[in-house]
N, C-alpha and C positions, 0 to 999 in steps of 0.2 A: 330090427335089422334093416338096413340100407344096401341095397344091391349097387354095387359099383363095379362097371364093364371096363376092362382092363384091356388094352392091346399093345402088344408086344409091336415096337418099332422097326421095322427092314434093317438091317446090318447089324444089330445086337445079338448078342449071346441069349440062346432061349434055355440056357440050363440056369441062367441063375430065377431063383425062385421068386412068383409074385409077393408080393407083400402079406405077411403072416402075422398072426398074432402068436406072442412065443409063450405064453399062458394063459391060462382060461380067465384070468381077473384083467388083461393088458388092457387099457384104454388103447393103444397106439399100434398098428400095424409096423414091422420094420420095412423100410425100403431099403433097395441096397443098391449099390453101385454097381453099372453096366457100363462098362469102354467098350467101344466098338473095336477096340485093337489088340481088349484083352490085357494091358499092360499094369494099369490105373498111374496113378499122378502122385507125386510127392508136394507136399504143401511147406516150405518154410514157414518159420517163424513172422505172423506177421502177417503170413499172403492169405488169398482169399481165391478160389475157382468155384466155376458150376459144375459141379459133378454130374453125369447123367445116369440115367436110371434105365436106359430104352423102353420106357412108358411112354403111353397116353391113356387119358381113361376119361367118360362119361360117368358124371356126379351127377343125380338128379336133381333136379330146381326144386329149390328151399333148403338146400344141404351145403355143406364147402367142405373140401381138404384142408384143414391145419397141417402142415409141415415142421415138427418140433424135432430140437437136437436130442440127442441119446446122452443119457446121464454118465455114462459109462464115460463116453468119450471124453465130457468135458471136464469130468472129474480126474481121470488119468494122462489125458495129454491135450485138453487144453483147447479142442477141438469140437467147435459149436456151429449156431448159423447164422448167417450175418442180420439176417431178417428173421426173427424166430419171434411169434409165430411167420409163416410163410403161409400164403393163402392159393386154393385154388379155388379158382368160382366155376361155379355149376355149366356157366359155358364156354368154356377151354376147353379144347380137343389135342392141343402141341404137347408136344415133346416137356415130361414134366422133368423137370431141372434140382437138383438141392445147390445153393450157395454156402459150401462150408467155408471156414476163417481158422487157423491157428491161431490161436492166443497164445498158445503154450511158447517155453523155451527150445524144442528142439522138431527137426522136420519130420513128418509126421506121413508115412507112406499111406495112400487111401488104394487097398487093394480091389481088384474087379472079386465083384461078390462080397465084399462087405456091406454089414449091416451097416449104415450111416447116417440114418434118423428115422422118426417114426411117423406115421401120420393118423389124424385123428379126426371122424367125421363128426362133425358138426350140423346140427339148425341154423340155418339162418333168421335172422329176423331183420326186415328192412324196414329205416327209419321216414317217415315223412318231416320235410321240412321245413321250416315256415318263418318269416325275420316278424320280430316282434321287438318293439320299444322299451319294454322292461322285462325284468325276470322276476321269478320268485324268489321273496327274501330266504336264507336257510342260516340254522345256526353258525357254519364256516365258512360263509359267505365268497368273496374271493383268494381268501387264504391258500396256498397251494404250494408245492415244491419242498416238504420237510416242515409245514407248520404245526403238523400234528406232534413234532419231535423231531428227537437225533434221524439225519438222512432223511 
């Protein structure tokens, strides 16, 4: 288990619930949507907003937030994230944001208090890097984009 310190932001709604896991096997905590006006936002066909959460939260160094869409949503209306995964690093303290998108065909109400994606703590691992003059040969060499097959 990873302890991650949560703080509710000044002018948000403190009834909607922290981030839960909704069974015991869930990789992904739900986050949900907080308006500070209480209202939430309609999303046409097409468009894209930052939803906010009235979060912030302390991730400990060597961990990160994944921000992933809810299967529910994009299966029933079409409704995913525009950057998914969505990344938080260990040192961001602001106001954590989702970028939901309609894909779907009709507009799509995002209630205050709705679940609207999930998140999923992670290991980090960071890469060193170094410029080198040749690579190692591999059997698929630069093949890339659908070489392996269809798509």
């Amino acid at each position: 288990m990873v302890e991650i310190a949560i703080r509710r932001l000044e002018g948000f709604d403190t009834e909607v619930p922290l981030p839960a896991y909704a069974t015991d096997g869930a990789a992904g905590a739900d986050l949900r949507a907080n308006f500070a006006d209480g209202t939430g936002l309609t999303l046409a066909p097409g468009a894209r907003a930052l939803v906010p959460t009235g979060l912030a939260m302390a991730i400990p160094e060597g961990h990160e937030v994944q921000i992933r869409p809810r299967s529910g949503l994009a299966l029933k209306h079409g409704v995913t994230l525009v950057n998914a995964p969505g990344t938080i690093d260990s040192d961001y303290r602001g106001p954590v944001g989702v970028i939901l998108v309609n894909l779907g065909q009709e507009a799509f109400h995002v209630a205050h208090g709705e679940r609207i994606a999930q998140m999923v703590v992670a290991p980090v691992t960071r890469g060193v890097f170094f410029e080198t003059a040749t690579l190692d040969e591999t059997a698929r060499g630069a093949r890339g984009f659908g070489s392996t097959g269809r798509g």
